[in-house]
N, C-alpha and C positions, 0 to 999 in steps of 0.2 A: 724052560717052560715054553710052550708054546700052546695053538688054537688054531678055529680054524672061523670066519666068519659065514654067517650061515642067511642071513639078508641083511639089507638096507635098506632106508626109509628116509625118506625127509618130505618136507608139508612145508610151503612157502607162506602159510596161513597159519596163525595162532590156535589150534586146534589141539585136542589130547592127544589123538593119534595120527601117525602117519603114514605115508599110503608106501608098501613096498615096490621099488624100481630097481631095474637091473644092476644099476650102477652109481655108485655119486661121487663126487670130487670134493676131495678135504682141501679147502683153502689154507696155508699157511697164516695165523695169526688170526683168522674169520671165523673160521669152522665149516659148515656143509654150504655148496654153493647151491642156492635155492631155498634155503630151507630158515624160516622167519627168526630162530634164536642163531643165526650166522651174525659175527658181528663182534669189533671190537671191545667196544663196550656192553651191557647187560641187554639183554633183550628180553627175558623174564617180566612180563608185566607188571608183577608187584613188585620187584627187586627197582624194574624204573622209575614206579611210583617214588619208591623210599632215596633211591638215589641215580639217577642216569650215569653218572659219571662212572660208576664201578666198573670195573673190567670183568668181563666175560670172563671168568671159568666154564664155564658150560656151552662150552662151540659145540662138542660132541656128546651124546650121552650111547654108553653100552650097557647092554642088559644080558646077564647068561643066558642061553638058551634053556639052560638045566630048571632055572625058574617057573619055564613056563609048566616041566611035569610037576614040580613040588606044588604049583596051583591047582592042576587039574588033580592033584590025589586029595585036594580038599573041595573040589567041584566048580575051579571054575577052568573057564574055557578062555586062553587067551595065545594069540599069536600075532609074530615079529610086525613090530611096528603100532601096535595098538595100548601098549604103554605109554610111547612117547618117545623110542628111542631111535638111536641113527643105525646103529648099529647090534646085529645080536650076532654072538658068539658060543662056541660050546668050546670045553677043554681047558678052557682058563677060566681061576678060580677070582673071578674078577674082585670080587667082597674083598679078599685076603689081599690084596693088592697096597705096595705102601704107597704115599704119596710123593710126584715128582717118578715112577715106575714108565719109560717109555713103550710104547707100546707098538711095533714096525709094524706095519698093515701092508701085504699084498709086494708091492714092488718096490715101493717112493714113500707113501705117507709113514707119518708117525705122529702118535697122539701122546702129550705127556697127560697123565693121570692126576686129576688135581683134588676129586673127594668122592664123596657117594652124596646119589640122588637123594633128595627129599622131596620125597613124592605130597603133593597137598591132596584135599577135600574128592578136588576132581576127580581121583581115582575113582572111589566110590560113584559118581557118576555114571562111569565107565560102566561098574559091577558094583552093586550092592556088597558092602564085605570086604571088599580086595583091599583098601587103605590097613585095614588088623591082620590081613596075611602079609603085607609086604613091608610094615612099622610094626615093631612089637618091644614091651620090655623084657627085656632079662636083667632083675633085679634092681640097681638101680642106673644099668644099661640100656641107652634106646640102641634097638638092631636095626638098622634098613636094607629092603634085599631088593629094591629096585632100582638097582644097577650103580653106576657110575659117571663121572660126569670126566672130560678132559677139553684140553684146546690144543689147535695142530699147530705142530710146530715145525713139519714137512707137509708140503700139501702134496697132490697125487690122487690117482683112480684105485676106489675100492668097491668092490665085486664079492658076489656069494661064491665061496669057494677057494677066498683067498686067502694065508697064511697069515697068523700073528703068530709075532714073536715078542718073549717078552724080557724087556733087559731093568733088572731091578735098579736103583739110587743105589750107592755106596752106604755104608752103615752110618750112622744109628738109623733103623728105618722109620719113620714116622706114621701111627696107622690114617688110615682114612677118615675125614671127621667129614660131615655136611656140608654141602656148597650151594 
């Protein structure tokens, strides 16, 4: 299975979105160099609130690219980086991804996979709506399709255009739950 990264984004500022640039550098054990949720431990405002000491799961966040038309065939308008994410990708079905799924980025980096985004309130900020197209129930399942969350465990230069590859955990797979 593989993909192909289609931009990147980082925001050195606590902000919903961020701003697409050429290129960023995954820090090894940090996450994106510049970018204000880099960081041992949590950097998530509320998460600090409740507890500083946690450790970062979420150094990096990816979002399909495929997402963004499943948005605009319900009207809204969104592109890479205006989510909130580091990285947008197409070809990899990142939802279905189990946890502990390493992810080879480009040349050097690799991101291990550690849950799905749980996107809050802000969304809606963003767009009127978009929090009930990207959380929804299915029965007495909650779905989230705003991407995925990981921390690098290779750091390295990643670029629009560059290769993922993706190498599953050994079985029993574990699915994705919230981070």
């Amino acid at each position: 299975m593989s993909g192909t990264v289609t931009a990147v984004c980082r925001d050195g500022e606590h902000r919903f979105s961020k701003q697409a640039v050429p290129a960023i550098t995954l820090l090894a054990g940090l996450g994106v160099e510049g970018d204000a949720h880099a960081g041992v431990t949590v950097k998530h405002r509320s998460r600090v609130a409740a507890d500083p000491t946690q450790p970062n799961l979420r150094q990096v966040h990816l979002i399909h690219e495929e997402l963004f038309a499943e948005l605009a065939a319900a009207g809204f308008t969104v592109r890479p980086g205006e989510m909130g994410e580091n990285v947008t990708t197409v070809g990899i079905h990142l939802l279905a991804l189990p946890t502990g799924t390493l992810l080879r980025v480009g040349a050097d980096a690799v991101i291990e996979v550690t849950g799905l985004r749980n996107p809050c309130a802000q969304i809606d900020a963003f767009q009127p709506g978009l929090l009930k197209q990207v959380v929804r129930r299915d029965g007495d399942r909650v779905v989230r399709k705003a991407g995925i969350m990981g921390v690098v465990r290779t750091g390295g230069r990643v670029a629009p255009g560059d290769r993922i590859t993706v190498d599953l955990p050994p079985p029993p797979h574990s699915p994705l739950e919230r981070v």
